[in-house]
C-alpha positions, 0 to 999 in steps of 0.5 A: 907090421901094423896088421900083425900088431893088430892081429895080436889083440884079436887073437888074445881076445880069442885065447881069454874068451875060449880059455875052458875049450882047451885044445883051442885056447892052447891053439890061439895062445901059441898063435898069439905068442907067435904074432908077437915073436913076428912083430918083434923080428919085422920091427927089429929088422927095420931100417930105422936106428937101434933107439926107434926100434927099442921105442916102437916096441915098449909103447907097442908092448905097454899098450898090448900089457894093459889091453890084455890086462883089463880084457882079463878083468872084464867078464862081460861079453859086450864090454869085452867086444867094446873093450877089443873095438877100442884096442883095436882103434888106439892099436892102430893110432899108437903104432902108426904114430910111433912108426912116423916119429921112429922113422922121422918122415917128413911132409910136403913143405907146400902142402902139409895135409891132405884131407876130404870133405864129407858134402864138400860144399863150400860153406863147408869149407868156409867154416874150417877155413874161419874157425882154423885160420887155413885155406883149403885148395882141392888137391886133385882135379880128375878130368873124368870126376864122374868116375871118381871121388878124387875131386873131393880132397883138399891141401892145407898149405901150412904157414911157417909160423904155425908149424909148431902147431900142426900136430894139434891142428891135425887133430882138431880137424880129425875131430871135426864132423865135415872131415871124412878123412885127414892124411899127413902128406909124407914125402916118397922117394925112389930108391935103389943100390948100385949093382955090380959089373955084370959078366958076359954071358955065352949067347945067340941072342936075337937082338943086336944090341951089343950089351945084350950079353951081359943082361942076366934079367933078359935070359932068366925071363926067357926072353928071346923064346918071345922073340921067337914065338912073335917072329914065327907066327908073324905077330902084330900088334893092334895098337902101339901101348902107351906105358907111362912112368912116373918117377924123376924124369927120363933123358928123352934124348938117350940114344936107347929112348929118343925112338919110343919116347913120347913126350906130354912136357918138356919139364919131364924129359930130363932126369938129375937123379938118372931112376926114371931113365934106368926104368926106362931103360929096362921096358923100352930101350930101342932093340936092334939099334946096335946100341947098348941094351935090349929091352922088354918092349919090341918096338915102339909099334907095340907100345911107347913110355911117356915119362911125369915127374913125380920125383924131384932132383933128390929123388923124393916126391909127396903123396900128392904129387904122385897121386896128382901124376897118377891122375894125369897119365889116366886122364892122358890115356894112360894104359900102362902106370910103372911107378917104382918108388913107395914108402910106409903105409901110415895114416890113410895112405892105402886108402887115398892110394886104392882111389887113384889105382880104382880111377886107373882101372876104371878108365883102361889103365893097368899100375904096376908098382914096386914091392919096396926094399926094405925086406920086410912085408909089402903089405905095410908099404904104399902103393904096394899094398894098393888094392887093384895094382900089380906088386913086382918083387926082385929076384937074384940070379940065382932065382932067390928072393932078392935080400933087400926085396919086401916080401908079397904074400899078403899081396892080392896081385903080385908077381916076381922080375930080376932086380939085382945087378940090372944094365940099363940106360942112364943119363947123357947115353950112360949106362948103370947097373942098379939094385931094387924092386925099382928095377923089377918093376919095369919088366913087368910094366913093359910086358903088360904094355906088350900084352895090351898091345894085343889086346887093348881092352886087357884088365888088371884083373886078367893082367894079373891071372895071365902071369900068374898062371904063365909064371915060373915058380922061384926058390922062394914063390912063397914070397916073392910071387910067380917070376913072369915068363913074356912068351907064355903070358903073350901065348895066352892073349894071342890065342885066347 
């Protein structure tokens, strides 16, 4: 939403200057009438109430008025350029704070502000921590720092006394010439819808798993030709993988996981809100084990889920903890990241976000996250829109882009899974059929476990061109990326 907004400026700045070309300045004017119709559908579309609605576009479109009216004004070519830097950059603060208010979103109550130091000294330090009356913890402590600048973000924990100033805290520390980059530390949540009961399907299925037959997801993928392809070429794997979800939890003791679950902490292997155990669920629950499901991951010989709590029992987790979890698994030797969960992308959160998945890739570990649910573009949600990750989409059953999925054209790596009406494993041997990009995520997850598996040292990179290349075109690819397809993509590791 904001790269739309933003990109209005650019192309009324455009249509004024070249307004004597005519073919073109007609041109970029039916390309600026049509970004705004765009930014008014993606915020009338949004989940907040009718009145934030109505707010973000007046203060969006008054900016928009009186940009456009002094850039008709000024003549000046480099007033003109000055002008457009300027709209740009109070474009962007405008509408990321009026998205914050409109969608009401709340901070991590222990640690309200994230922000990173430009020579992280500690008299540096010293001096914000005198002038503000705050303490600076570091937010992250990665063990390979070398390969990162992680280590140099600091939480501000603010008293309940002063919460009524934080807003002019945060920004008298914006202002301040030792602080690189100031975030607010948004609470993130899992989210999901309950799916309908799925059918029985007709099927010779290759697991013996007695729910296999209602597991749509598994025959629109085709499945069992991976089955196949790996039972008829006698293929095993070189390692077992470790895939790692970060999420709220998995109930390690479910007869589907108890086999391919490894735990890091006792506090992780319970799971209240049952999303961690559902994901899973879907990657690695135990095949053949004549039990509920199958899963994506064969056997634990190729890969195994370690679950982190990025989530709370309600389901919500901040940035920080989640960041905190992504660092963790690379540290643990992650290969695999699963992280179904996300919200908007304001204030520096992609950025912050871009640092995590590039200390991930740079340390062997692949993160695969959702697109988001909220039918509008992923490129305005993190992580979804984290350079360097993998962006999963939800499909139907009928191959259509799944209503509730964000889309991910403006995604540089992203592919489509089944999200819709999805069984799998729930809380104390329980079994859930649910909805979301939460729930196509986990297919894809687990295949690249599979995939690294074969052949550990596989990169994002060549993660990402595999399923693209193997993928099988949807009603809506255009929108939702390339559905994987598990024996084309194993295919090609094995015999490349």
């Amino acid at each position: 939403m904001t790269v739309i907004y933003l990109s209005i400026f650019v192309l009324f700045a455009l249509w004024i200057s070249l307004q004597e070309k005519r073919s073109i300045s007609n041109l970029l004017g039916i390309s600026t009438a049509a970004m705004m119709v765009m930014f008014l559908i993606q915020v009338y579309s949004g989940s907040s109430s009718m009145e934030d609605k109505l707010g973000l576009m007046a203060v969006s479109m008054l900016l928009l008025g009186c940009y456009s009216a002094l850039f008709s004004m000024i003549k000046n070519p480099v007033m003109r350029i000055a002008l457009l830097g300027t709209g740009l950059f109070l474009g962007n603060k405008a509408i990321n704070q009026t998205l914050i208010n409109s969608q009401k979103i709340d901070l991590d109550p222990s640690a309200e502000i994230l922000l990173r130091l430009d020579a992280n000294s500690e008299r540096e330090i010293s001096q914000l921590e005198n002038k503000y009356k705050i303490h600076l913890d570091p937010a992250f402590t990665p063990l390979k720092y070398s390969t990162t600048e992680l280590d140099d973000y600091y939480s501000i924990d603010i008293e309940e006394d002063r919460i009524s100033e934080i807003q002019s805290l945060y920004n008298a520390l914006d202002q301040e010439p030792s602080v690189r980059e100031i975030i607010w530390n948004t609470l993130y949540k899992s989210t999901h819808t309950a799916g309908k009961a799925t059918p029985q399907r007709d099927g010779r299925y290759l697991t013996s798993d007695p729910m296999r037959n209602r597991q749509w997801n598994l025959d629109a993928i085709k499945y069992d030709e991976m089955l196949s392809y790996i039972t008829q070429n006698n293929i095993l794997p070189t390692k077992s993988a470790r895939l790692y979800i970060l999420d709220s939890g998995i109930d390690s003791s479910h007869e589907e996981i108890n086999d391919v679950y490894r735990s890091l902490d006792t506090e992780y292997d319970r799971d209240v809100k049952g999303h961690g155990t559902h994901c899973a669920g879907v990657a690695a629950a135990s095949n053949n084990n004549g039990k509920g499901i199958s899963s994506i991951i064969p056997t634990s010989d190729w890969a195994t889920v370690t679950s982190i709590s990025v989530l709370g029992d309600n389901g919500y987790g901040s940035r920080k903890t989640i960041l905190e979890g992504m660092i963790t698994a690379v540290d643990q030797g992650a290969d695999v990241i699963s992280m179904s969960l996300g919200g908007l992308s304001l204030f520096g959160s992609r950025g912050l976000y871009d640092e995590a998945v590039d200390y991930a890739n740079a340390n062997g570990a692949i993160v695969v996250v959702a697109a988001g649910n909220s039918n509008s573009d992923a490129d305005s949600y993190s992580p979804a829109n984290s350079s360097g990750s993998i962006t999963v989409s939800a499909i139907d059953e009928n191959l259509n882009k799944a209503s509730f999925s964000n889309t991910v054209q403006n995604i540089e790596k992203a592919v489509a899974a089944p999200g819709t009406n999805i069984l799998s494993a729930f809380p104390n041997n329980q079994y859930e059929t649910y909805n979301g990009t939460s729930m196509a995520t986990p297919h894809v997850a687990g295949l690249i476990a599979v995939l690294k598996a074969i052949k550990p040292n596989l990169t994002t990179d060549q993660a990402y061109t595999i399923l693209n290349d193997t993928g099988m075109p949807t009603r809506d690819t255009g929108l939702t990326g390339k559905l994987i397809y598990p024996k084309e993509a194993l295919k090609r590791v094995v015999e490349r």
